[in-house]
C-alpha positions in Angstrom: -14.3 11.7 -18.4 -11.9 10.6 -20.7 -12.5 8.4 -23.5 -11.0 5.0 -25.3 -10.0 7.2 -28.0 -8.3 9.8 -25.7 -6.6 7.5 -24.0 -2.3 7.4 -24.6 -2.0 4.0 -25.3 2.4 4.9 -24.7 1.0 5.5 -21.1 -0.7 3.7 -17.8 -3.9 5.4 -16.6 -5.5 4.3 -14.0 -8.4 6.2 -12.7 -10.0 5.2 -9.1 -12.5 6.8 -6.7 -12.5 6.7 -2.9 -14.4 7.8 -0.8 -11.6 9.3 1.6 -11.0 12.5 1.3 -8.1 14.0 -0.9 -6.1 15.0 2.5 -6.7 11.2 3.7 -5.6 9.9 -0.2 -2.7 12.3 -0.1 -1.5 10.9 3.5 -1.5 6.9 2.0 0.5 8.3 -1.0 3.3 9.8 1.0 3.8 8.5 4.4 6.2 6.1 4.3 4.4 3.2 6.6 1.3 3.2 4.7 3.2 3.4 1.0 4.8 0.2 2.4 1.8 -1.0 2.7 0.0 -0.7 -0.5 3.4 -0.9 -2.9 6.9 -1.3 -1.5 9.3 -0.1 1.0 11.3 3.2 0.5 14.6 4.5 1.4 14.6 8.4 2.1 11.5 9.4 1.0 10.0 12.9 1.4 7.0 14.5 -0.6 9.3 17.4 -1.2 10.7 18.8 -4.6 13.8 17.6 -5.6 14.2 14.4 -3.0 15.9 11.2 -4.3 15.1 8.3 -2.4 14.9 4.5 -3.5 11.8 1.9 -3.7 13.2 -1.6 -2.3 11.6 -4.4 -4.1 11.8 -6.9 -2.3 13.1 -10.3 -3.4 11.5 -13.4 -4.0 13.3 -15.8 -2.2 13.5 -14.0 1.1 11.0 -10.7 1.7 13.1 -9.3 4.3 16.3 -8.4 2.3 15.8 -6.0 -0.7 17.8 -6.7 -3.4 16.5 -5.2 -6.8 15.8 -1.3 -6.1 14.0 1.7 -8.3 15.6 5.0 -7.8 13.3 8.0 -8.1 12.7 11.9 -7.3 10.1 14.3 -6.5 9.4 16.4 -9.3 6.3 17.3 -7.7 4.6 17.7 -4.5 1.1 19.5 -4.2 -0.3 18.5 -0.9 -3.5 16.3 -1.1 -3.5 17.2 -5.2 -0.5 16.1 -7.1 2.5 13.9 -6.1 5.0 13.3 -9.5 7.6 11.4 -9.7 10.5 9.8 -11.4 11.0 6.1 -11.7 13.8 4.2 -13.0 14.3 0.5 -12.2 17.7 -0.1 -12.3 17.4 -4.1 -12.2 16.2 -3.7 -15.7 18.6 -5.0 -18.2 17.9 -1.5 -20.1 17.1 0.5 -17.4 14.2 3.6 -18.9 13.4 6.7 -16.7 9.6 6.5 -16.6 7.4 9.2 -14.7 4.8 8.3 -12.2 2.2 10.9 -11.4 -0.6 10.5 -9.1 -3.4 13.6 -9.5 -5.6 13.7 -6.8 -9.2 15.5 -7.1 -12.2 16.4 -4.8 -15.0 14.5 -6.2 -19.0 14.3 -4.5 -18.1 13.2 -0.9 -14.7 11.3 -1.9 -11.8 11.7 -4.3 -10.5 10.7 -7.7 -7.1 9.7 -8.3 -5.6 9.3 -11.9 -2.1 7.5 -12.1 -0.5 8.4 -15.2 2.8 6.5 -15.9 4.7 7.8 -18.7 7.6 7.8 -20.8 7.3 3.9 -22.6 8.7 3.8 -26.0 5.7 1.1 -27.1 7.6 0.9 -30.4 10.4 -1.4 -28.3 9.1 -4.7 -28.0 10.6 -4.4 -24.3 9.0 -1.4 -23.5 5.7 -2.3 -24.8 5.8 -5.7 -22.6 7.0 -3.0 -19.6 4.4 -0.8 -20.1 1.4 -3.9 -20.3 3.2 -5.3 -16.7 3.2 -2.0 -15.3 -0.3 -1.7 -15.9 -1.0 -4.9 -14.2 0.9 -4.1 -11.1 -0.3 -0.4 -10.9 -4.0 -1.9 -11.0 -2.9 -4.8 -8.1 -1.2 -1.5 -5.9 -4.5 0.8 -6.8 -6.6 -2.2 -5.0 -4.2 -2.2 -2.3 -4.2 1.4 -1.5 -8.0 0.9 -1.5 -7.7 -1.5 1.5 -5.0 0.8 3.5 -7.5 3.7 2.9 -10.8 1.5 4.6 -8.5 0.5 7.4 
């Protein structure tokens, strides 16, 4: 267990338990339908080292036409333990290349996932407000993956 005073406070960490196995966790973090689901929609993703693909966020006027996106890669892909990857949103007016990483462990008769975003300069004013929103909406997508899990 990590502590407050452990804690990177440059980074989002966001531990969660489920009681889904790590092969069922692993599944809603990389098949495309589900991870539409609990975050976005994605263009050309594969869990597999070295794939680009794009995250469409949807717009807020009209849901069905994409048109801010966040351009990542694989970096890593552990089946049902560790999925990394890059994650630049390139609707920012000073687009930063953050990494997301998503470490998934056997725990009792479940699993515990830890999501560690990185790579927030919290001495910027702008990445310090980034990295506070990012939290926010990594907590919101956490609860969200809970519910695709359960269904």
């Amino acid at each position: 267990m990590i502590s407050d005073s452990e804690l990177n406070p440059a980074a989002v960490e966001i531990g969660s338990f489920f009681p889904q196995s790590p092969e069922a966790v692993w599944h809603a973090l990389t098949e495309p339908t589900l991870v539409e689901r609990w975050l976005m929609p994605s263009i050309g993703f594969v869990p597999a080292i070295g794939t680009h693909f794009i995250f469409a966020v949807p717009s807020g006027r009209n849901a069905t036409q994409p048109t801010d996106e966040i351009a990542c890669e694989v970096l890593m892909a552990r089946p049902a333990e560790q999925l990394t990857i890059t994650w630049v949103d390139l609707r920012a007016d000073y687009p930063a290349r953050w990494v997301v990483d998503f470490t998934i462990q056997p725990q009792g008769r479940g699993t515990r996932l830890l999501l560690t975003q990185t790579g927030f300069d919290i001495e910027n004013r702008r990445q310090k407000m980034a990295r506070n929103a990012m939290e926010r909406v990594w907590k919101g997508a956490l609860s969200r993956l809970r519910q695709v899990l359960d269904d």
